[in-house]
C-alpha positions in Angstrom: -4.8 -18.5 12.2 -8.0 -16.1 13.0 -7.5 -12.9 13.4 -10.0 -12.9 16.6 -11.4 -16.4 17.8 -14.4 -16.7 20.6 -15.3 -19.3 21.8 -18.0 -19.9 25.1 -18.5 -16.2 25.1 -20.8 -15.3 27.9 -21.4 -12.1 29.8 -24.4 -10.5 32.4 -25.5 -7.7 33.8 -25.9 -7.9 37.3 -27.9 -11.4 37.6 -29.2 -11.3 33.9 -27.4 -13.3 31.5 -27.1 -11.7 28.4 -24.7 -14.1 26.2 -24.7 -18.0 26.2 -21.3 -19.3 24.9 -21.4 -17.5 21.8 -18.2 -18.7 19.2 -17.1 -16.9 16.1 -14.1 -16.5 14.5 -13.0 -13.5 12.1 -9.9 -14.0 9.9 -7.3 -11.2 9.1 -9.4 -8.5 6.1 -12.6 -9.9 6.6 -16.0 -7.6 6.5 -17.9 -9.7 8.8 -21.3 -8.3 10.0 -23.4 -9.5 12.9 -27.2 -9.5 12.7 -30.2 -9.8 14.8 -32.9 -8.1 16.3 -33.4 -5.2 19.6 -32.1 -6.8 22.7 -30.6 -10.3 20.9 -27.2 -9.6 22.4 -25.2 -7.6 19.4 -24.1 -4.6 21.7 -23.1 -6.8 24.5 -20.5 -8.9 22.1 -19.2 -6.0 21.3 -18.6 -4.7 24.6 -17.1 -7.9 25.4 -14.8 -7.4 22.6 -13.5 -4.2 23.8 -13.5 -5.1 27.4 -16.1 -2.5 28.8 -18.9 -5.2 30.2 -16.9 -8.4 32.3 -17.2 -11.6 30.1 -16.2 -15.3 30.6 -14.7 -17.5 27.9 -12.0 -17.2 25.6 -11.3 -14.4 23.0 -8.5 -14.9 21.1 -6.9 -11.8 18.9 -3.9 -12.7 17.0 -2.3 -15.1 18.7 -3.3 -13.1 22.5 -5.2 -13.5 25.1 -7.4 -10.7 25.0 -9.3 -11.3 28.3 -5.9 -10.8 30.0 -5.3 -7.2 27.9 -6.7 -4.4 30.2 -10.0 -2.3 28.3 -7.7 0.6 28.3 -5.1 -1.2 26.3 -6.9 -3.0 23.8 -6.5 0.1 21.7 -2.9 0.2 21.5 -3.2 -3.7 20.7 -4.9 -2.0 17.4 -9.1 -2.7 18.7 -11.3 0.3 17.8 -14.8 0.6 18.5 -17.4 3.1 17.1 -20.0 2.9 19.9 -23.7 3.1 19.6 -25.2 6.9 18.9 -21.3 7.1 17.2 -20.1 8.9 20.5 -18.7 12.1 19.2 -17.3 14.8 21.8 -19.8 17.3 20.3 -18.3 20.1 22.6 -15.6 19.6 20.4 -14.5 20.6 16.9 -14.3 18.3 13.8 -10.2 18.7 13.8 -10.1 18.2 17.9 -12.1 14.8 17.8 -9.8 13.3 15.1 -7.1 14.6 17.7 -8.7 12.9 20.7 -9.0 9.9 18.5 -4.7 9.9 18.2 -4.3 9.7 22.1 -2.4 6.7 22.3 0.0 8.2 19.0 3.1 9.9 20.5 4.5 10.8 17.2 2.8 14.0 16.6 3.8 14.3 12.2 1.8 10.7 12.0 -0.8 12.9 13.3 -0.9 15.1 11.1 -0.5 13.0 8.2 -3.1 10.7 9.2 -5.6 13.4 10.1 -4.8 14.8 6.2 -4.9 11.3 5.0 -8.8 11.2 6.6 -9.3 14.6 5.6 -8.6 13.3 1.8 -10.9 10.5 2.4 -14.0 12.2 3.9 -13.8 15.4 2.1 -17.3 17.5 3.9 -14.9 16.4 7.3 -12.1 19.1 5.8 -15.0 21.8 4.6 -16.4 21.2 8.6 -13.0 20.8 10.4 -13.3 23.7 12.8 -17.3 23.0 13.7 -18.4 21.6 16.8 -19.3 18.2 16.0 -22.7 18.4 17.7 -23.6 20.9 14.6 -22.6 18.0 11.9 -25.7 16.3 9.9 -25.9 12.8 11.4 -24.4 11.3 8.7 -21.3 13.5 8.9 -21.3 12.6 12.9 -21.1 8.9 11.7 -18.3 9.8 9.3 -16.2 11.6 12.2 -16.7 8.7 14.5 -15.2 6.5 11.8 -12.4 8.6 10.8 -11.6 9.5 14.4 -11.7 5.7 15.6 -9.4 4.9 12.3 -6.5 8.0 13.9 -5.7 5.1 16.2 -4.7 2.9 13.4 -6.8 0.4 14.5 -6.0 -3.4 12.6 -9.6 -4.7 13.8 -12.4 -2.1 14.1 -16.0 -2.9 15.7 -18.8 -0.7 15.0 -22.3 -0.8 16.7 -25.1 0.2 14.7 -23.7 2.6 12.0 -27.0 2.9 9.9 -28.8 4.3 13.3 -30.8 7.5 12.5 -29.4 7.8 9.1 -31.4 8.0 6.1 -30.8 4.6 3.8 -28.9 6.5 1.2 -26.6 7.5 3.6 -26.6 4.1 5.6 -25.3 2.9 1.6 -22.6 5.1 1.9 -21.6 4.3 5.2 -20.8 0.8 3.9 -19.6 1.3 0.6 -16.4 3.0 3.0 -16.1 0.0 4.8 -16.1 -2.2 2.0 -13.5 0.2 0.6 -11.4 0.3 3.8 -11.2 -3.7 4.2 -9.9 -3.5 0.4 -7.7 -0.7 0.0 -6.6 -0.4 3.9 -6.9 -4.0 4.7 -8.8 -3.5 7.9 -10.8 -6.1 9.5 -14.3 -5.0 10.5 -17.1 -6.3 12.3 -20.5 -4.6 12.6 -23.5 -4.8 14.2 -26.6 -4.1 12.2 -29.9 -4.2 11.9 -30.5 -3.7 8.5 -29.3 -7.4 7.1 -30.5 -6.6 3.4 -28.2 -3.8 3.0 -25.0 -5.1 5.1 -25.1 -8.4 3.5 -25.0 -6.8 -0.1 -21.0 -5.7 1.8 -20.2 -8.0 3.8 -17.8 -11.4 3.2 -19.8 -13.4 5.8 -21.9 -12.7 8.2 -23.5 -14.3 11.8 -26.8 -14.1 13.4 -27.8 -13.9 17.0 -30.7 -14.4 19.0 -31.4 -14.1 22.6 -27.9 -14.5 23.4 -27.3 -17.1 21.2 -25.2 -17.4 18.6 -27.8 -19.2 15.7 -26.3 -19.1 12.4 -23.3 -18.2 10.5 -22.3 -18.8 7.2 -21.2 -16.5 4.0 -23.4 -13.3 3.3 -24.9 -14.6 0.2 -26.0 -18.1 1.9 -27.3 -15.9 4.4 -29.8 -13.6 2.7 -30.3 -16.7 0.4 -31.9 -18.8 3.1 -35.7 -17.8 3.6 -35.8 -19.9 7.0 -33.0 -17.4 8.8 -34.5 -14.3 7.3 -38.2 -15.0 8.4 -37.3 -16.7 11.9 -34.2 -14.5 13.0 -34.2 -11.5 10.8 -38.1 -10.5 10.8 -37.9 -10.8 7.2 
């Protein structure tokens, strides 16, 4: 059984359709990636996913129906998204976002171990912990929004454009912790990029849309291996 299975997802704004009965299926510690260009329809899936945009068809996340499952509640069924622009409360210190991201954990030494458990992981998060977040480097922004999303405990995280802004070397980094996090943490993760060369070098498989349309799918390497997706879908 997948993890998460859509199938026939479509969703508008207003009168503008902006999916067409997109299907893809994720199974349990995949890195799955999705591609395309500005305006193909990436964001949207993702805000399907986590319930902020209404949608039509069936999404499918372990064993639930997550189109019944409330926005608000999708969290504590262990779905995390990192929004575009990360979304970091930069009014807010390092150590008070990662506390904002445990909002739906009552037990308050989980807390605290998880935010040390973080800390351990993202080291320049500890040395910053009582700066306002708007004063962090963007890459360190992107690094808060990850570790504050992952306070939740999430078992299926989404992620919108993580290399936005951020220099490549960075970017690298950025998914070398992912990579790191499916293997070591077993989290399941997809992510919307942009930058297919460096997210398929990552990713277990990946899927491709365009205009709305779900076009291709397929394993990372038979991805960036066929000329005809790169040049037609990619811009390659």
């Amino acid at each position: 059984m997948m993890m998460l299975d859509v199938r026939n997802l479509s969703a508008s704004y207003g009168k503008v359709r902006a999916l067409f009965d997109c299907s893809l299926a994720i199974a349990q510690n995949e890195f799955i990636v999705l591609l395309g260009a500005n305006g193909a329809g990436k964001t949207t899936l993702l805000r399907a996913l986590s319930g902020t945009i209404r949608s039509s068809g069936e999404i499918a996340y372990m064993g639930s129906d997550l189109q019944k499952i409330a926005p608000e509640r999708r969290l504590q069924n262990g779905v995390a998204q990192i929004p575009q622009g990360r979304g970091t409360f930069t009014e807010f210190t390092v150590d008070e976002n990662l506390t904002l991201g445990a909002t739906i954990v009552s037990d308050t030494r989980q807390v605290r171990q998880d935010k040390e458990r973080w800390y351990d992981r993202f080291p320049r998060l500890r040395e910053r912990r009582s700066q306002l977040a708007g004063n962090l480097s963007g890459g360190e922004q992107q690094m808060l929004a990850l570790a504050r999303a992952l306070m939740s405990r999430p078992k299926l995280l989404l992620c919108d454009e993580p290399s936005l802004g951020l220099a490549p070397v960075i970017t690298r980094e950025i998914f070398a912790i992912f990579k790191e996090l499916r293997d070591n943490d077993g989290l399941t993760l997809l992510v919307v990029e942009q930058n297919a060369d460096l997210s398929l070098k990552f990713a277990d498989r990946a899927y491709v849309i365009e205009a709305g349309h779900i076009v291709a799918g397929g394993s990372a390497s038979t991805i960036r291996a066929d000329e005809l997706i790169q040049k037609s879908y990619l811009g390659d």
